[in-house]
TIVEX-996040 format. One line per field, with one value per residue (C-alpha): z, x, y. Coordinates in pm, 1 decimal. Layout:
! residues N
zz	(Z/...)
xx	(X/...)
yy	(Y/...)
! end
This chain:
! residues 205
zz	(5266.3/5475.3/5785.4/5550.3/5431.8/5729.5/5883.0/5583.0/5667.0/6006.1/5957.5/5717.1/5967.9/6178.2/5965.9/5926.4/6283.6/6335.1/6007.5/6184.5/5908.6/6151.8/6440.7/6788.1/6953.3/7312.0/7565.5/7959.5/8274.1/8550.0/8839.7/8734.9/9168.3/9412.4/9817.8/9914.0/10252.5/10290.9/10254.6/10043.6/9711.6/9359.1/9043.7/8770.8/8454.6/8102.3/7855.4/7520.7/7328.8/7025.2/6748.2/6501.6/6624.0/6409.7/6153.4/6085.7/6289.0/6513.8/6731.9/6611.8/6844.1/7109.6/7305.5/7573.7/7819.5/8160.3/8380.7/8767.1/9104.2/9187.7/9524.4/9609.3/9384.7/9191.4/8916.1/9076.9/8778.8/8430.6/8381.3/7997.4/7859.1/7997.4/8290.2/8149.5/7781.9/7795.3/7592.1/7275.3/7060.7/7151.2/7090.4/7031.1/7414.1/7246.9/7450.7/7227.5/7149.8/7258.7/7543.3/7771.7/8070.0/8215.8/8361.6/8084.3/8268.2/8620.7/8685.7/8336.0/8256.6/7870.8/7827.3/7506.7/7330.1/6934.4/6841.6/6639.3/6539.9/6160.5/6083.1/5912.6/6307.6/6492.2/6261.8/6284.1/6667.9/6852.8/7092.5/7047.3/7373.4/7636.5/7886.4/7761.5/8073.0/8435.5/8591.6/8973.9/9206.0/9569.0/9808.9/9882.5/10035.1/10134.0/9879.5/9544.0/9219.9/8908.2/8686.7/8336.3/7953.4/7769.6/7461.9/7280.2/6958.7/6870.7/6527.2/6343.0/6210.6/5926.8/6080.2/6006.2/6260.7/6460.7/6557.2/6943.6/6934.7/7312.1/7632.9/7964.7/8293.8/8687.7/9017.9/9380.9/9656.1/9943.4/10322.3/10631.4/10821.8/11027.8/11397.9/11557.5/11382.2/11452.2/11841.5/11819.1/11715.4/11960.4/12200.6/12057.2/12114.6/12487.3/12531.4/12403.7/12574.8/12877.1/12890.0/12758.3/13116.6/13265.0/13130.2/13225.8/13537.9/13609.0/13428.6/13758.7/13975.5)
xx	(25571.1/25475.8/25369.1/25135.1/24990.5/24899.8/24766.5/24549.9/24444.4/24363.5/24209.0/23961.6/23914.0/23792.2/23542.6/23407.2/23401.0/23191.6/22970.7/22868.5/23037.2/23269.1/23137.9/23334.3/23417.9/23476.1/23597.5/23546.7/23569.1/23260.5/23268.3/23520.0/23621.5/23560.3/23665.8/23673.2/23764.4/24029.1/23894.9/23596.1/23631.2/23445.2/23356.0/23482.6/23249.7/23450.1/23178.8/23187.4/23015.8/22977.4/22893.0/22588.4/22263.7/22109.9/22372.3/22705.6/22959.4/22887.0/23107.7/23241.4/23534.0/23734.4/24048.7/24155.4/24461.7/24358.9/24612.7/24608.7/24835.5/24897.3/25049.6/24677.8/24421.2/24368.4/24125.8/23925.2/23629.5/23513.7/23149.1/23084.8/22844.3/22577.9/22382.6/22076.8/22116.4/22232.9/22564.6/22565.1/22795.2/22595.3/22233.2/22033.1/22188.9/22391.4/22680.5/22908.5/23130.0/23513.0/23550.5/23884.8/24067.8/24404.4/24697.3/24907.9/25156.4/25173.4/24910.0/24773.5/24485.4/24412.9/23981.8/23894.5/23551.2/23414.4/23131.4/22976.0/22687.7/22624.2/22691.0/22369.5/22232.8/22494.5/22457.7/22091.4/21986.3/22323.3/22312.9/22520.7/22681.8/22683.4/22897.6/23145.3/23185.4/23248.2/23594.0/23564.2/23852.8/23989.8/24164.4/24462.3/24653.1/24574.2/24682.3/24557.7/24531.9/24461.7/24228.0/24291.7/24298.4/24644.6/24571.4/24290.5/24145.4/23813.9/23676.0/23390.0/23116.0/23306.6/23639.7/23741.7/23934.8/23729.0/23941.9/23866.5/23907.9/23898.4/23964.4/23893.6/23990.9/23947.2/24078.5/24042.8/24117.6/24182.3/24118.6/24168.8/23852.7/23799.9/23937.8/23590.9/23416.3/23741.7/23654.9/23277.4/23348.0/23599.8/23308.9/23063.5/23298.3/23359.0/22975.7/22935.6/23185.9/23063.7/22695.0/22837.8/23078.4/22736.6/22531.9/22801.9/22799.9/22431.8/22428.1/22710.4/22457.8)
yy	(2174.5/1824.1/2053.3/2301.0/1991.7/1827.4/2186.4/2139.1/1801.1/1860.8/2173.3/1994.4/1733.4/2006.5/2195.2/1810.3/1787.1/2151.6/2022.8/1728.9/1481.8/1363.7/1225.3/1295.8/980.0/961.0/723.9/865.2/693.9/733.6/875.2/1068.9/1112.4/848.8/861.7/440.1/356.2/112.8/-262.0/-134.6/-241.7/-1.8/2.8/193.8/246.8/276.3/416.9/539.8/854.8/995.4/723.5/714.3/699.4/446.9/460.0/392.9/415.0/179.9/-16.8/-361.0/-405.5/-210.7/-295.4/-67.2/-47.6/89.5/214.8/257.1/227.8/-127.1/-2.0/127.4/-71.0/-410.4/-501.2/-756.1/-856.9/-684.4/-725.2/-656.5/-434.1/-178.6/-223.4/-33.0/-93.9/-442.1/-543.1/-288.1/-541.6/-844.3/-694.6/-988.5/-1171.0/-1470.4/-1425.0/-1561.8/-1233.1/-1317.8/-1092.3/-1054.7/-886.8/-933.8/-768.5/-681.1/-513.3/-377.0/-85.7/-199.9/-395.7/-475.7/-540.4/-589.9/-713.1/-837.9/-824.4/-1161.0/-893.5/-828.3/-517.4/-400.7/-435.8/-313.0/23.0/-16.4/-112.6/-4.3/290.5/614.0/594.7/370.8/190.2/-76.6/-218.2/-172.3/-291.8/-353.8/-318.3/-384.2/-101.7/-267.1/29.3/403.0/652.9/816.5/659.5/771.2/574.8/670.6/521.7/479.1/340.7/303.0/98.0/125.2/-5.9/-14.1/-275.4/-356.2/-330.6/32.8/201.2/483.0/827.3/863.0/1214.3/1234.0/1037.9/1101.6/969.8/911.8/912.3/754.7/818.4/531.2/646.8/470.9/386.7/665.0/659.8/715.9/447.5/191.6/313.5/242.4/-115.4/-149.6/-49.6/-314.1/-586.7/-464.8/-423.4/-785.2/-934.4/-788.2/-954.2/-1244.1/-1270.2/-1159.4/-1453.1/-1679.1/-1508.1/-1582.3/-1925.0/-2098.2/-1928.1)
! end
C-alpha cells in the first residue's frame, strides 16, 4: 500500500515536472574533462541551473560537499560567485553574506554560502542559472581524479528546501610534463651556461 502511494507521489511529481510547475534544479561541474600537466594548478566551476527566472525559487543558501583524490589534487582557494554575473546571493555587492570552505574530510571539501539578500530581490533580480563559485586546485601527483558532488543542500529565499533533481560531475586528469619539452629546457640551460663560460672566457682575456 506505502509503495503504490509513493509511485503516486512521484509520478505526480513528474507530470509537475513535464507541466513546467516544478522547476528542474541542477547542480553540474564545468569543464566537465580537463588534461593538467603536473605542477599546473585549475579551476573547477560549480554552477547551478534550473531556478525561476524572475520569480520564485530563487537561491537563499547552498552548502555543498565536493569530493576528489587527495593522492592527485588539493583545493587550493574558492572564489564566490560568478565571474560574469557577479555574486547571485549578494546582488547589490555588500559582501557581507557568510561564506565558507574547508576540508571536511579527506578528498572532501564542504563550500557553503547565505545570502543577507531580502527575498522579494533575490526572487526578483537573481539569475536562473549561474556559477556558485569556482574552487581552484594544485596537481600534486599524476593520476585521475574524479571531481564530483556528494551531497547537496540548496534552499530557497525564504528558507525552503529546493529538490536538486540532478547533479553532475567532473574529472582530471594529471600528466607528467612531457619528455621532449623536459629535454628542450635541459637544452636552454646548456645553451646558457655555455655563453655564460664564453663571456667569462673573453672577459680574463
Amino acid at each position: 500500500m506505502i509503495k503504490k502511494i509513493l509511485r503516486r507521489v512521484s509520478e505526480a511529481v513528474c507530470l509537475l515536472a513535464l507541466s513546467g510547475s516544478v522547476h528542474a534544479t541542477a547542480i553540474f561541474l564545468e569543464p566537465v574533462e580537463q588534461f593538467i600537466d603536473l605542477g599546473v594548478g585549475f579551476t573547477l566551476d560549480v554552477n547551478v541551473s534550473g531556478l525561476g527566472a524572475g520569480s520564485a525559487p530563487s537561491l537563499g543558501a547552498w552548502d555543498i560537499d565536493l569530493t576528489y583524490d587527495p593522492t592527485v589534487v588539493t583545493p587550493v582557494a574558492v572564489l564566490f560567485g560568478d565571474p560574469v554575473l557577479g555574486n547571485q546571493l549578494d546582488l547589490f555587492g555588500f559582501g557581507l553574506n557568510p561564506v565558507g570552505g574547508g576540508i571536511s574530510a579527506p578528498g572532501v571539501l564542504d563550500i557553503f554560502e547565505i545570502s543577507l539578500d531580502f527575498p522579494d530581490d533575490l526572487d526578483l533580480f537573481q539569475a536562473d542559472a549561474f556559477t556558485l563559485a569556482q574552487v581552484t586546485f594544485a596537481t600534486i601527483a599524476k593520476g585521475v581524479s574524479s571531481l564530483s558532488i556528494s551531497d547537496a543542500l540548496l534552499s530557497d529565499s525564504l528558507g525552503g528546501e529546493i529538490p536538486v533533481l540532478s547533479i553532475g560531475s567532473a574529472r582530471v586528469k594529471v600528466v607528467p610534463v612531457p619528455h621532449t619539452l623536459a629535454l628542450f629546457a635541459v637544452g636552454l640551460f646548456g645553451l646558457h651556461q655555455l655563453r655564460r663560460a664564453r663571456r667569462q672566457r673573453f672577459a680574463k682575456t
